[in-house]
VOGU-3710 file (C-alpha; in Angstrom, 3 decimals, decimal comma):
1> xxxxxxxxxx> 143,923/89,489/148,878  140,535/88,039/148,797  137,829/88,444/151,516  138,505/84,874/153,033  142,291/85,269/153,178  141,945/89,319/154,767  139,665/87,726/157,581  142,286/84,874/158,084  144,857/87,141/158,474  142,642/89,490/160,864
11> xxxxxxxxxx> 142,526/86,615/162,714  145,582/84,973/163,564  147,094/88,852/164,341  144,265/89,260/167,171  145,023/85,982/168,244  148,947/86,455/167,952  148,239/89,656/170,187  146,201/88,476/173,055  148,202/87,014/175,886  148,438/83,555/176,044
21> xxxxxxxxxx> 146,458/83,029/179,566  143,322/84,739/178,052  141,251/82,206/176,058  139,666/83,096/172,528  136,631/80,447/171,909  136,265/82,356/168,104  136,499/85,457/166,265  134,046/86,972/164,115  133,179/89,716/161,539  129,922/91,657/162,081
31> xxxxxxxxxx> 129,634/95,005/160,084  132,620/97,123/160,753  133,498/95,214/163,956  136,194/92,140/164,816  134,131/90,534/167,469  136,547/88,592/169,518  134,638/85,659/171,858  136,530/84,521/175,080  135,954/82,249/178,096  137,884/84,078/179,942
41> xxxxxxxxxx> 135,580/87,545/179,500  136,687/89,092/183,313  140,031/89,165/182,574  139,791/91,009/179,725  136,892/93,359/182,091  139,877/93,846/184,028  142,230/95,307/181,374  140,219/97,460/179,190  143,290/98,550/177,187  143,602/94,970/175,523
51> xxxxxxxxxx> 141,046/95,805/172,836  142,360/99,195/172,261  145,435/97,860/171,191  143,740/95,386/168,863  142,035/97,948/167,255  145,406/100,192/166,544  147,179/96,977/165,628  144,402/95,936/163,149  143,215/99,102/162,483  139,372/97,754/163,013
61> xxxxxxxxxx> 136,865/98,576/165,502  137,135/95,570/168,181  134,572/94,243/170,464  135,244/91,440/173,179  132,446/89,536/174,417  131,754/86,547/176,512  131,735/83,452/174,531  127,896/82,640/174,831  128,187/79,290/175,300  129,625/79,781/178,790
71> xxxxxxxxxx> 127,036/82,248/179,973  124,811/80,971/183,332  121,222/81,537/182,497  119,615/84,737/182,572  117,270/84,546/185,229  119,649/82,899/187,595  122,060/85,970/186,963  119,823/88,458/187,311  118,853/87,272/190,944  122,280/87,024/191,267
81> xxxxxxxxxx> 123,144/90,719/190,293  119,830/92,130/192,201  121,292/90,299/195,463  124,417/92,558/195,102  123,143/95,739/194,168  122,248/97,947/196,690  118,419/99,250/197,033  119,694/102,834/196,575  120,166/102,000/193,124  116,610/101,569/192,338
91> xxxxxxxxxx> 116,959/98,952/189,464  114,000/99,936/186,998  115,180/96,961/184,925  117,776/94,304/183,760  117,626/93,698/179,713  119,799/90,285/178,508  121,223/90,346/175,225  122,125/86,624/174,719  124,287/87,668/171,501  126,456/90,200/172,840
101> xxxxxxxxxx> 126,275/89,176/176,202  125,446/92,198/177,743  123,258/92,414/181,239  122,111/96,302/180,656  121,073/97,799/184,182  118,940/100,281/184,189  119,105/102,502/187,324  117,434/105,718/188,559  120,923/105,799/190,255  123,561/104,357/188,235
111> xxxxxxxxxx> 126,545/105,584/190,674  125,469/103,132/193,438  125,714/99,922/190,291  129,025/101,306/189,633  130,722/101,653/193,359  133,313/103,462/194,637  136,016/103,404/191,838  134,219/101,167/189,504  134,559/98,049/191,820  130,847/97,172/192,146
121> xxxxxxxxxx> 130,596/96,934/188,358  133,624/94,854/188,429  132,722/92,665/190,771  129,257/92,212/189,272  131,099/91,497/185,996  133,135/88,741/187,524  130,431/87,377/189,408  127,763/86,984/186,391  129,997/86,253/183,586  128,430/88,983/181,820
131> xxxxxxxxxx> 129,315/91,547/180,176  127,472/94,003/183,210  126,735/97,561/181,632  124,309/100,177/183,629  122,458/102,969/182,677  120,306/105,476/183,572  116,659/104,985/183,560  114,582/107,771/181,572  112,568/109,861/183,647  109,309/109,025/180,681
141> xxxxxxxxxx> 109,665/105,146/179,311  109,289/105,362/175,814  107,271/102,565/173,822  109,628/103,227/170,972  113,291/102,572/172,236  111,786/99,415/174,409  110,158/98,188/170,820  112,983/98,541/168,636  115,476/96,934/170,919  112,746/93,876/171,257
151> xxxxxxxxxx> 112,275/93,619/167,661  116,120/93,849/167,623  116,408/90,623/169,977  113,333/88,865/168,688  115,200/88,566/164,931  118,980/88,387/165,802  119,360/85,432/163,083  118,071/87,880/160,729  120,258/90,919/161,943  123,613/88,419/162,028
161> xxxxxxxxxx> 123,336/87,471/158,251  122,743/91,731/157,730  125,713/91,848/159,575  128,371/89,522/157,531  127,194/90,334/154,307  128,280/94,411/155,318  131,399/92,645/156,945  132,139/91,071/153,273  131,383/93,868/151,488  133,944/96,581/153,321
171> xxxxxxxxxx> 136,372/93,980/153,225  136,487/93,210/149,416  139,598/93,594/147,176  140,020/97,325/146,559  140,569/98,397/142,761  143,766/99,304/140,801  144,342/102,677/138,893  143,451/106,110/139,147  141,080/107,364/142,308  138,897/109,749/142,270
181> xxxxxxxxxx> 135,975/111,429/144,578  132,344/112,603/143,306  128,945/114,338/144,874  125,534/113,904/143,290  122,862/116,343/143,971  119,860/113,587/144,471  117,401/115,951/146,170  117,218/119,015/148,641  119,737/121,849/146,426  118,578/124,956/145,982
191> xxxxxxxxxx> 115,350/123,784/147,864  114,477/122,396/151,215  113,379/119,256/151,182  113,941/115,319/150,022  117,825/115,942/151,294  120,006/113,053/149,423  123,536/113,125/147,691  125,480/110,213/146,730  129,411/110,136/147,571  131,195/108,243/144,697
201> xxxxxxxxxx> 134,503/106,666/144,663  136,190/104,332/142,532  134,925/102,022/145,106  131,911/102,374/146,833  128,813/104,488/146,652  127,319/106,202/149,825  124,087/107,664/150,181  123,608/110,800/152,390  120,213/111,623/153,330  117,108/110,050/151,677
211> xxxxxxxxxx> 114,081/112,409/152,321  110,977/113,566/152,159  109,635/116,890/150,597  107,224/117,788/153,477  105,149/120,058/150,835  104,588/117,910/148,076  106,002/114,633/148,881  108,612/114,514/146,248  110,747/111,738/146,502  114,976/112,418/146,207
221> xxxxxxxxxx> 115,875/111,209/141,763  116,732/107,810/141,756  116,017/107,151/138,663  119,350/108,207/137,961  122,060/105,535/136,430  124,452/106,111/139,120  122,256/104,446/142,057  121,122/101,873/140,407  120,725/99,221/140,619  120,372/99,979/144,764
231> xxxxxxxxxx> 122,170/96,671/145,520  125,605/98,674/144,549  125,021/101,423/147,236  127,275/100,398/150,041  125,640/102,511/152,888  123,437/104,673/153,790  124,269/107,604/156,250  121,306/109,743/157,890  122,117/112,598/159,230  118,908/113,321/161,458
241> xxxxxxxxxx> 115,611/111,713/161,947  113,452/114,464/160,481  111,497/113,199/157,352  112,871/116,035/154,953  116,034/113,908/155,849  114,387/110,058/156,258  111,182/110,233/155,165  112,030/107,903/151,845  114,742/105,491/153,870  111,817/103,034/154,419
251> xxxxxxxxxx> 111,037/103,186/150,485  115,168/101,420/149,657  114,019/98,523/150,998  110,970/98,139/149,542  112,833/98,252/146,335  115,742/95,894/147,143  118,552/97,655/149,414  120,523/95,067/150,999  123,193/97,421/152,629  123,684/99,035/156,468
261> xxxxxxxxxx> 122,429/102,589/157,304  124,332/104,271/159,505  123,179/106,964/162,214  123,433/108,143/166,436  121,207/105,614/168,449  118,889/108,417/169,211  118,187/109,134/165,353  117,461/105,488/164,645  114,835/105,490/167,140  113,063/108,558/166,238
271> xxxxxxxxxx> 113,199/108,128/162,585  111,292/104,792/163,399  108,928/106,660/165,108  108,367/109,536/162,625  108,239/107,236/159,516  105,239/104,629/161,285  103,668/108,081/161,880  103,525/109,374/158,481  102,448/106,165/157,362  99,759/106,417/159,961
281> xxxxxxxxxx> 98,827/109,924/158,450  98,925/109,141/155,397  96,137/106,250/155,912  94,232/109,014/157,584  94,456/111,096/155,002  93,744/109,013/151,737  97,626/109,619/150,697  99,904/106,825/149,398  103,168/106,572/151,159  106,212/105,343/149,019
291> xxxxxxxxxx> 106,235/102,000/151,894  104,908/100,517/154,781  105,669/99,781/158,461  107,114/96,406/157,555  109,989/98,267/155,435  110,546/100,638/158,677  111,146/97,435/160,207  113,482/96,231/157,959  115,350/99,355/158,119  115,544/99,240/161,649
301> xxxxxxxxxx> 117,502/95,818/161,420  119,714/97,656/158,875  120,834/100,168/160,629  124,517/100,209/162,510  124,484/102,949/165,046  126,947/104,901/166,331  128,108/107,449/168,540  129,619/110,908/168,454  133,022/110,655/167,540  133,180/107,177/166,684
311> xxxxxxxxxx> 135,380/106,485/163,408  134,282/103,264/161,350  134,881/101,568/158,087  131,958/101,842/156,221  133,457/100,755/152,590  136,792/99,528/151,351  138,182/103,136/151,401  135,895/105,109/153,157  135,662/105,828/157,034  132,996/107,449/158,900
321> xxxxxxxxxx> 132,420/109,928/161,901  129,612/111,642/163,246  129,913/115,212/165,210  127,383/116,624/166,537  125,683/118,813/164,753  123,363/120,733/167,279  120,251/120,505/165,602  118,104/117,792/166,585  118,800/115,178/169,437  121,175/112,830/167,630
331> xxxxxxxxxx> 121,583/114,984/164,798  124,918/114,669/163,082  127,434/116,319/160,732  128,667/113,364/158,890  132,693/113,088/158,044  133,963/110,794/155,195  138,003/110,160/155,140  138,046/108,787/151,423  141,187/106,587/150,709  144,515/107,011/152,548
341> xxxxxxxxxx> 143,746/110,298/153,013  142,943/111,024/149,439  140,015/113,275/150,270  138,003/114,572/153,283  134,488/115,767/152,884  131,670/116,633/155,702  127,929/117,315/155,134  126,652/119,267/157,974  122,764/118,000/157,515  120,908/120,469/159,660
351> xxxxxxxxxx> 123,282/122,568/161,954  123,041/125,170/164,496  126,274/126,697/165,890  124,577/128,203/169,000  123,994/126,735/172,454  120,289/125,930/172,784  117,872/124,907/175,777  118,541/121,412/174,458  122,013/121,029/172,669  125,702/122,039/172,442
361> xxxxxxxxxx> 126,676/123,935/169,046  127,825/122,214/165,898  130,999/121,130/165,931  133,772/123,242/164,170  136,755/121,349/164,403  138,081/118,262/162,029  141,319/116,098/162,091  141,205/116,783/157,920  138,473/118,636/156,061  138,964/119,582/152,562
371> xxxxxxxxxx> 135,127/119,997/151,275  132,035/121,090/153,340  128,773/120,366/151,775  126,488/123,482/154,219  123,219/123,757/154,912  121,658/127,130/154,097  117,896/126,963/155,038  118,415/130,583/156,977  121,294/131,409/154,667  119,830/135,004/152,968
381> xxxxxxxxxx> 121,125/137,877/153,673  118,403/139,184/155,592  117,930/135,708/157,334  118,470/137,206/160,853  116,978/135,247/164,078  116,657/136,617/167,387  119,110/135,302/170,296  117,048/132,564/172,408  116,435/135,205/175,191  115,404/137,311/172,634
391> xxxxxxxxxx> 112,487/134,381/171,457  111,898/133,355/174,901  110,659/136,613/175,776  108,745/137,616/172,593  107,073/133,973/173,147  105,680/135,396/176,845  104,517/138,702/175,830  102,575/137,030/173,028  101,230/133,817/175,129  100,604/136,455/177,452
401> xxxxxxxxxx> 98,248/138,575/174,927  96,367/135,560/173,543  95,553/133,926/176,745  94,371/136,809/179,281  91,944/137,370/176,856  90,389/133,598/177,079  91,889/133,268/173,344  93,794/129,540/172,895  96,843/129,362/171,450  98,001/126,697/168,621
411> xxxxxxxxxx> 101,328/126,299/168,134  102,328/123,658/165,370  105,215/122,103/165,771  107,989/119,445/164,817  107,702/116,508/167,075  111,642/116,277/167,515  112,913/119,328/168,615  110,984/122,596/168,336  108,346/120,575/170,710  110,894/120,060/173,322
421> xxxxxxxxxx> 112,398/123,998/173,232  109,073/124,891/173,328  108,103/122,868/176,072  111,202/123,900/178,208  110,178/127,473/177,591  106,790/127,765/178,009  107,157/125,616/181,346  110,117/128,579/182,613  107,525/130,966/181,747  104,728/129,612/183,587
431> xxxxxxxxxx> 107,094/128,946/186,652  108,281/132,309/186,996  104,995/133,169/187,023  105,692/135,491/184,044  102,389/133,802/182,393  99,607/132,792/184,028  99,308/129,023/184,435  96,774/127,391/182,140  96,875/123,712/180,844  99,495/123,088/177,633
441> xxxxxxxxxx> 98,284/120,159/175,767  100,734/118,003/173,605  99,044/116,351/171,010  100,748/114,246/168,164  104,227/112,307/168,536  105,353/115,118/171,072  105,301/112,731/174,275  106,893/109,923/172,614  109,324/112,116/170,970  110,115/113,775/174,721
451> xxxxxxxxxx> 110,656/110,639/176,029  113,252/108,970/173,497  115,167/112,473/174,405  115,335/111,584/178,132  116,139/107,983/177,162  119,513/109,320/175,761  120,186/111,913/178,082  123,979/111,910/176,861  123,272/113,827/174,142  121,435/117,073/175,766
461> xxxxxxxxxx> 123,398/119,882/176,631  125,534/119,410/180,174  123,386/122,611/181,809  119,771/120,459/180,789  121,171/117,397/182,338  122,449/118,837/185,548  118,824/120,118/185,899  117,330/116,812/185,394  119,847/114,281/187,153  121,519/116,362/189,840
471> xxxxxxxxxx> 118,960/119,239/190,738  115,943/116,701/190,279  113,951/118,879/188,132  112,786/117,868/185,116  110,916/120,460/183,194  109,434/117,906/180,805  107,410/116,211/183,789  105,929/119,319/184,707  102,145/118,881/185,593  101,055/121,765/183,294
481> xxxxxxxxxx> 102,002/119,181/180,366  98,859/117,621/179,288  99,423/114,276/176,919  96,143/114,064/174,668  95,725/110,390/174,195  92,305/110,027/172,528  90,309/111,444/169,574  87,510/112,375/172,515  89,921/114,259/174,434  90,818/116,347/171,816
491> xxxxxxxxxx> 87,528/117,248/170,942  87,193/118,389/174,517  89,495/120,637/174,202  88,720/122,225/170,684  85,025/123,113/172,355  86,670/124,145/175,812  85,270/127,811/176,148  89,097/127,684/178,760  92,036/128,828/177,740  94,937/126,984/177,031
501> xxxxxxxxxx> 97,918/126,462/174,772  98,183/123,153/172,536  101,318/121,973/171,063  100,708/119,812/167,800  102,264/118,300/164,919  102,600/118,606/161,697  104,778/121,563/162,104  104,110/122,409/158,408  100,325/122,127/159,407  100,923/119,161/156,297
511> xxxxxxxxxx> 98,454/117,071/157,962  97,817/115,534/161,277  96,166/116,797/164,395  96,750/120,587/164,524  94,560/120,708/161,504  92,272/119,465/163,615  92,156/122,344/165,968  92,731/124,693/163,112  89,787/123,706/161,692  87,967/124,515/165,194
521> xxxxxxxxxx> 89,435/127,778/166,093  90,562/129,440/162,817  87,771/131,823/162,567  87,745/133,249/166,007  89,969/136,403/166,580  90,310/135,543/169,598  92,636/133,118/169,240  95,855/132,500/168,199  97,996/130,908/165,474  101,879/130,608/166,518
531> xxxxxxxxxx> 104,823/129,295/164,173  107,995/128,815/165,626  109,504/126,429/163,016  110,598/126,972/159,409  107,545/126,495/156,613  108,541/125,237/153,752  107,570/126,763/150,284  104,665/125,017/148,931  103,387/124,214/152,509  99,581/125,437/153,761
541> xxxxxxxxxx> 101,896/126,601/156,647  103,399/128,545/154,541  100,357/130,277/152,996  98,568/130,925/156,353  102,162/131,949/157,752  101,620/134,985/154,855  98,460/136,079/155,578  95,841/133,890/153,095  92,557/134,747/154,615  90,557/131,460/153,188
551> xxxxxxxxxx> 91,934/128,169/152,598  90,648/124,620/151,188  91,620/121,677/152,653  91,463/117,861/152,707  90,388/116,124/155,816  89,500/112,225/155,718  88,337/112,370/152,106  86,313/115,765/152,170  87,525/119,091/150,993  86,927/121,860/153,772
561> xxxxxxxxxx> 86,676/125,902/153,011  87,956/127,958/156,133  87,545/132,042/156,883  91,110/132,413/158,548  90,330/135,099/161,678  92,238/133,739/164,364  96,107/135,829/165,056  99,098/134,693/163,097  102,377/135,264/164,289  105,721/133,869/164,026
571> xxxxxxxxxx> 108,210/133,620/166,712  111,712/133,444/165,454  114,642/132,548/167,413  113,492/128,797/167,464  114,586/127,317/164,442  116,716/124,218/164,947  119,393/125,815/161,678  121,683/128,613/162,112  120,349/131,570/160,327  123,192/133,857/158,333
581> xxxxxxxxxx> 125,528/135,320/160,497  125,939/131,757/162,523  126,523/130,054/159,602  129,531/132,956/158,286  130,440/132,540/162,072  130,565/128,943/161,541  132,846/129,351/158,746  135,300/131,394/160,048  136,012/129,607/163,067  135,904/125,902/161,177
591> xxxxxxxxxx> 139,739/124,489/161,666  141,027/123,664/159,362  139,278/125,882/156,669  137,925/123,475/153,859  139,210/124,061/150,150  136,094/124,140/148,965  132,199/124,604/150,006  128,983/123,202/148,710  126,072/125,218/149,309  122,604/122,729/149,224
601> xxxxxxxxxx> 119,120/122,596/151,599  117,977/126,047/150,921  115,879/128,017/148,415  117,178/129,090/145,221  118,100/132,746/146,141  119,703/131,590/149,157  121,991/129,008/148,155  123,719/131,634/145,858  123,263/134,511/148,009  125,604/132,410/150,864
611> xxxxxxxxxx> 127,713/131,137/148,042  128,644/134,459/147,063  128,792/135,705/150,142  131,371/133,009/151,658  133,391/133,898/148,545  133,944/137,194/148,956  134,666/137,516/152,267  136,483/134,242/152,703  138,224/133,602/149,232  137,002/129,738/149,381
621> xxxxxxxxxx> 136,046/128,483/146,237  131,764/127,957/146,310  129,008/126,030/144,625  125,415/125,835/144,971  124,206/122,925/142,462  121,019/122,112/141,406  119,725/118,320/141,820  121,309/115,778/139,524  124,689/117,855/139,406  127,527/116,250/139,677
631> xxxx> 131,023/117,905/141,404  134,295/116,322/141,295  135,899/116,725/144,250  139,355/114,482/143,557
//
């Protein structure tokens, strides 16, 4: 059956399955959704189950929206919907998406949009015409999320096309004769670094990962046969938005991509945001990067989000679901169903199977899993971390030591994730009093970064969002946080003779404005030099992080000689990846156990060591490839 005659016959079985008093203006194909368009949009509000059984009939993700033809204008509605809203709800703002027909309300009080039983929202629905969704309003507005869903709107021509073509694509013929599943190492085995692996079927291709090596800026191989050209990759899946994981995405475009990426809502925006920033570093620095902001931009357009949990077609035979994977906010493990049921394979990206100040642990638990391609960053032997009481305390009794002595304090950092823990602990600290109080600057992406985490506040831990919604104390609005805005300011506070404790990215010290402080305070013993984050190998974090007493270098053009004096120390217990005996935990509680285990995103020595190791105690068959391996898995 040809893509024409499929669609045809998706159609007239939604239409055969609607009842007959709820109108359908049209049906249409957008990605991996059956968008169904009715006048008749608050009846179907009224029986949510309708589209649920579509999408079991069909076996298709459904979406029913008001047929846009029949929507009253926006301004008139929104007066409308203020009118009937009570002021308790304090409405920070109403967003109209004309295409979807969605009014999104956001509320510092999104109980009192809803009503009791849900009869507000109803009523509001039935009212408008609308598709009437509320949400909470972030605590911090963040310039990112507000410009990506405005670019979003501004080119929804664009974005429709996008759409159809991926509709067309999963819905073409699928091949006769003998099927079969494959894994390319593209980038990031037995190293850390420029993750990527390509998931080949006699169908479809699927890139996982397409990132960055943070120490040299080694791009994943793709001048391999099998991805090119790059108009026959069907998808591209991120796991997370750090660059060792994105930092190339942009680059796909540039050089023809077509195709969807797939990732959470929260990783979309912060990739944005990290990728515009290393662009913006690299300009400062006199480095070349592999694209430029209007390629971020067309990724952005690209990309098909979706949530935890949340099966889609993504090719002919493949389906896709994300779990979280407790890393970073949004961070995913990412779980392919090849075929009917032919083959089941997760990549974990970046995991952590431990509750942390900000997220739940990786998930463990899989309908099917026959292959699990791990993570193994922390995955020697000796690779032992401290429990997060453990770190939090080491962290005060060292912050403690550096600043009653009127030292500073430089902590580099990650701006997704490790900034946030940090934040949330250093802020306890202060609290309780257990450190004196002295200002904490953030300098870098940190603020932005904090505030795309409380725009998506579903995805924090349940004990972090009780504390911000329900107790009304948000840790992250604390006044000893100190945003540095301006080039002056910091300047200020590298010739402060005051303590204080900066936060600042890169958290590889790879570039941007901790160097900038380094530079100031690294040869004065009296201060300090704290790493809480892994440093790659090959990094100048790395090389301070072992004790290299001078260092060279390049700032705006000019090479610069330091005399390291200041205090080095590392604080583990941080890390965003479970270090050895989390990940053999991980392992042994996984259900059901996978056949077979692919070790990747770790140094040499530690790939194998956790290979072994997971062989001998566990009797499941290991490999730790080098790039451009290929595995058969079917």
């Amino acid at each position: 059956m040809n893509v024409d005659k499929l669609f045809e016959s998706l159609t007239e079985e939604v239409t055969r399955r609607v009842p007959k008093d709820m109108k359908i203006t049209s049906i249409k194909f957008e990605g991996p959704l059956v968008v169904v368009y009715t006048s008749d949009y608050d009846k179907f509000s009224e029986n949510d189950s309708i589209a649920r059984m579509l999408a079991q009939s069909i076996h298709r993700r459904v979406d029913i929206r008001p047929d846009p033809a029949g929507l009253e204008d926006a301004a008139k509605v929104e007066e409308k919907i203020r009118a009937m809203i009570p002021e308790a709800a304090e409405i920070y703002d109403i967003n109209f998406i004309d295409e979807t027909g969605e009014a999104i309300i956001e509320a510092v009080n999104p109980n009192e949009v809803v009503g009791k039983e849900g009869q507000l929202l109803a009523d509001l629905r039935k009212e408008s015409g609308w598709n009437v969704k509320v949400i909470r309003a972030p605590p911090i507005q963040s310039k990112t999320v507000s410009d990506v869903r405005g670019y979003l709107r501004a080119n929804h021509e664009e974005r429709q096309e996008m759409l159809t073509y991926v509709a067309r694509r999963i819905a073409r013929p699928k091949l006769e004769g003998e099927q079969w599943v494959r894994v390319t190492a593209m980038g990031g085995f037995r190293q850390v670094g420029r993750s990527a692996s390509l998931l080949t079927t006699r169908e479809s291709k699927i890139l996982i990962d397409c990132g960055l090596d943070p120490g040299s800026d080694a791009t994943p191989y793709f001048a391999i046969p099998e991805v090119q050209p790059l108009t026959d990759i069907d998808a591209v899946v991120i796991t997370h938005a750090h660059l060792d994981h994105c930092g190339t995405l942009p680059a796909l475009f540039k050089y023809g991509y077509k195709g969807p990426v797939y990732c959470t809502p929260p990783t979309r925006d912060l990739m944005a945001l990290l990728q515009l920033d290393n662009i913006k570093l690299g300009f400062g620095e006199n480095k070349k990067t592999p694209y430029e902001a209007q390629h971020v931009r067309q990724e952005i357009l690209h990309t098909i989000p979706l949530r935890y949990n949340e099966t889609t077609d993504i090719a002919p035979d493949v389906r896709l679901t994300f779990h979280n994977a407790g890393h970073i906010l949004g961070s995913a493990i990412a779980h392919f169903h090849i075929g009917e049921g032919l083959h089941n394979v997760a990549f974990s990206g970046d995991t952590k199977f431990e509750k942390t100040w900000l997220f739940n642990p990786a998930t463990n638990r899989f309908p099917r899993l026959e292959t699990l391609v791990l993570e193994s960053t922390y995955g020697g032997s000796k690779d032992i971390q401290p429990s997060r009481a453990d770190a939090s305390e080491e962290m005060g009794s060292l912050l403690q030591s550096a600043t009653e002595h009127g030292g500073k304090v430089l902590i580099p950092v990650f701006a997704v994730g490790r900034s946030q823990e940090v934040m949330l602990v250093i802020e306890e600290l202060m609290r309780t009093k257990r450190i004196p109080q002295c200002p904490v600057y953030l300098d870098g992406m940190i603020w932005e970064a904090t505030a795309i985490h409380t725009a998506y506040p579903e995805y924090l831990n349940s004990q972090l969002r009780t504390q911000i919604f329900q107790q009304n104390e948000n840790p992250f609005l604390s006044p000893i946080f100190k945003r540095v805005e301006t080039a002056a300011m910091r300047e200020e506070i590298c010739h402060s003779p005051d303590p204080c404790i900066v936060l600042a990215t890169s958290g590889m010290m790879s570039g941007g404005p901790v160097m900038e402080y380094f530079r100031e305070w690294a040869d004065d013993p009296n201060n300090w030099l704290l790493f809480v984050g892994y440093q790659s190998e090959g990094s100048i974090g790395r090389s301070i992080q072992r004790g290299r007493s001078e260092i060279s270098m390049n700032m705006r053009g000019q090479t610069i000689n330091l005399n390291i004096r200041m205090q080095r120390q590392t604080v583990d217990g941080f890390s965003g990846h479970s270090d050895r005996k989390q990940l053999m935990r991980y392992i042994s509680s996984l259900e059901p156990k996978p056949d077979r285990i692919i070790i990747g995103h770790g140094e040499d020595r530690k790939c194998t060591d956790l290979a072994s190791s997971i062989y001998k105690k566990y009797g499941i068959e290991t490999k730790a490839p080098q790039n451009l391996e290929t595995i058969r898995l079917r």
